[in-house]
N, C-alpha and C positions, 0 to 999 in steps of 0.2 A: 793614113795620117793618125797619128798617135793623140790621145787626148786633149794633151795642152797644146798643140799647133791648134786644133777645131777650137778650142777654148777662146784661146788667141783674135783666131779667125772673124768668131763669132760679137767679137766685142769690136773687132774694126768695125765691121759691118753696121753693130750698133750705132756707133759713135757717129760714121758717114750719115746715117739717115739724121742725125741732130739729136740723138735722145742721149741721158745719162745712163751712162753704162753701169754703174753699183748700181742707182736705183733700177734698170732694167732686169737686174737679175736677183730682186726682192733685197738688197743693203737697207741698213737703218738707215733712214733721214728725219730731218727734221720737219715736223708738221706747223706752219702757219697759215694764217687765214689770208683768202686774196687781199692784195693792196683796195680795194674795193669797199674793204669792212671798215678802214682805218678813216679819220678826218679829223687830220688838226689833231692829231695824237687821242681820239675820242673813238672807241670803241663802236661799229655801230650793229648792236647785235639784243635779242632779248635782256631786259635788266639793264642796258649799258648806264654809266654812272656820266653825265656831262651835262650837271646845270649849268649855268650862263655861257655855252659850249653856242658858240659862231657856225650856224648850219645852213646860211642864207642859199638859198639858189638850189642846195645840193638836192641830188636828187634820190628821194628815199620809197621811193613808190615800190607796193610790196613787197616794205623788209618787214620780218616778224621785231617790231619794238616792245613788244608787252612788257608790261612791270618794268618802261624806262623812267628814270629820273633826268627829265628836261626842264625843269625848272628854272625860269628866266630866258630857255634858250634863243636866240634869234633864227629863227627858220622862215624869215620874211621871203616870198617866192620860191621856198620849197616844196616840191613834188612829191605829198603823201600820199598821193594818189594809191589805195586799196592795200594799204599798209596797216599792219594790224597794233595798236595804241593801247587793247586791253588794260586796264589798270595803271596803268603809265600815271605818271605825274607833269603835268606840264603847265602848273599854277607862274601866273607872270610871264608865260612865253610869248613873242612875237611871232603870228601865223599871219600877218597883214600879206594879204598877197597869194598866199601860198594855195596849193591844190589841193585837198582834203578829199575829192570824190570817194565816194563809196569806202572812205576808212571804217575800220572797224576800232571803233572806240568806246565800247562800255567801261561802267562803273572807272572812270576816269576822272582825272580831277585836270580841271582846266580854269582854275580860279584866277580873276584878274587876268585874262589873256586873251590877247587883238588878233580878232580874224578880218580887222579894214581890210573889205575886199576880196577876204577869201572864195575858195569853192568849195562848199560842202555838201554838193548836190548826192542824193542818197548815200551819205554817212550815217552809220548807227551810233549814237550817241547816248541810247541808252543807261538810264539812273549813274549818268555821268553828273559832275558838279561844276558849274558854268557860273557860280557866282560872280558879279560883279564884271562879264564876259563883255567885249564891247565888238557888236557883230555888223558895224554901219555900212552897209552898202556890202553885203556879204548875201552870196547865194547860198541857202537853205531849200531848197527845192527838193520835194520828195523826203527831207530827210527824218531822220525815227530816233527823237527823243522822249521817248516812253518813261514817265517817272525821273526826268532831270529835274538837277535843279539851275534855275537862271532868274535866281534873286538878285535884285537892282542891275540886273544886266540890260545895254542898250540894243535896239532894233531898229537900227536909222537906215531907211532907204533898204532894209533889208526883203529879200525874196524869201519866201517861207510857204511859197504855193505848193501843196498838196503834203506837207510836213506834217507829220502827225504828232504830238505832245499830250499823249493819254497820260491823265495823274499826274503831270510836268508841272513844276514849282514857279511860277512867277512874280510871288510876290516883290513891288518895289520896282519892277522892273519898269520901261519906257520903250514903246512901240511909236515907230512915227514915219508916216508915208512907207508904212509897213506890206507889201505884195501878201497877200491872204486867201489867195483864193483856194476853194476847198481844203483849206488848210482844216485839221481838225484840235477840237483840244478837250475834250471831255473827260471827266474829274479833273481838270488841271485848278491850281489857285491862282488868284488874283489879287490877292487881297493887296491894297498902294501900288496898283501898274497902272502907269501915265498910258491914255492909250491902247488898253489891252480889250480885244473882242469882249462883246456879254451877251450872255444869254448860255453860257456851258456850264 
């Protein structure tokens, strides 16, 4: 058999098991990301750009978001379950609802934004900014805000057992029927919290 009969041959063969034939034999093609990256025409990748971006329900559980711009976004009942947040911006978003466990979210800014109800059970939150943050009936358990801040932010009916908030910012803020147990908070401030443990 001469060359191009085996050539021939070898691409039926191809084609029968389902594959593409140029691309099986190294052809350019075009490279896109899985349908999986996409939502609502909003990127979802480190850096992605999609404030007031409709993310309810989706589920984002360990995608690398560092340095996203979520600002305002609705991600009410979304799945960030151990998703990385690094410096992200998520000032004004809705997380009411949503799974936060064990995100990694340092030096992040989360100004003005509702976690009614979320799960933030060992999340690092580290010299993150939690201003004016409304956490009411939000599980914090185990979780490591070291050095945040969460000025005039609310703590209603919040779980915050065994959380640790070394050097963490509170002034202004408002604890009530707050879960505390071993919770720690040493050098943290207090200075105007309704509420707030004394004796650190």
């Amino acid at each position: 058999m001469t060359a191009l009969p085996k050539f021939a041959a070898a691409l039926a063969l191809i084609s029968a098991l389902g594959a593409d034939p140029l691309h099986a034999i190294g052809a350019e093609t075009e490279v896109k990301p899985p349908k999986d990256h996409y939502h609502k025409g909003c990127g979802i990748w480190p850096r992605m750009r999609c404030p007031g971006a409709d993310l309810r329900g989706l589920d984002l559980s360990t995608r690398n978001l560092a340095g996203a711009d979520l600002r305002g976004a609705d991600l009410r009942g979304a799945d960030l379950s151990l998703a990385n947040l690094a410096g992200a911006n998520l000032d004004g978003a809705d997380l009411s609802g949503a799974n936060l466990s064990k995100v990694n979210a340092p030096a992040t800014s989360f100004k003005g934004a509702r976690f009614v109800g979320a799960n933030l059970e060992h999340a690092r939150l580290m010299r993150s900014d939690f201003r004016d943050a409304d956490f009411t009936r939000a599980n914090m358990e185990v979780a490591r805000g070291m050095y945040a801040w969460f000025v005039g932010a609310k703590f209603i009916e919040t779980n915050l057992q065994e959380a640790k908030f070394n050097s963490a910012n509170f002034a202004k803020a408002t604890m009530r029927d707050t879960v505390l147990r071993f919770t720690i908070f040493p050098g943290a401030f207090f200075e105007g919290c309704t509420g707030c443990p004394e004796g650190w």
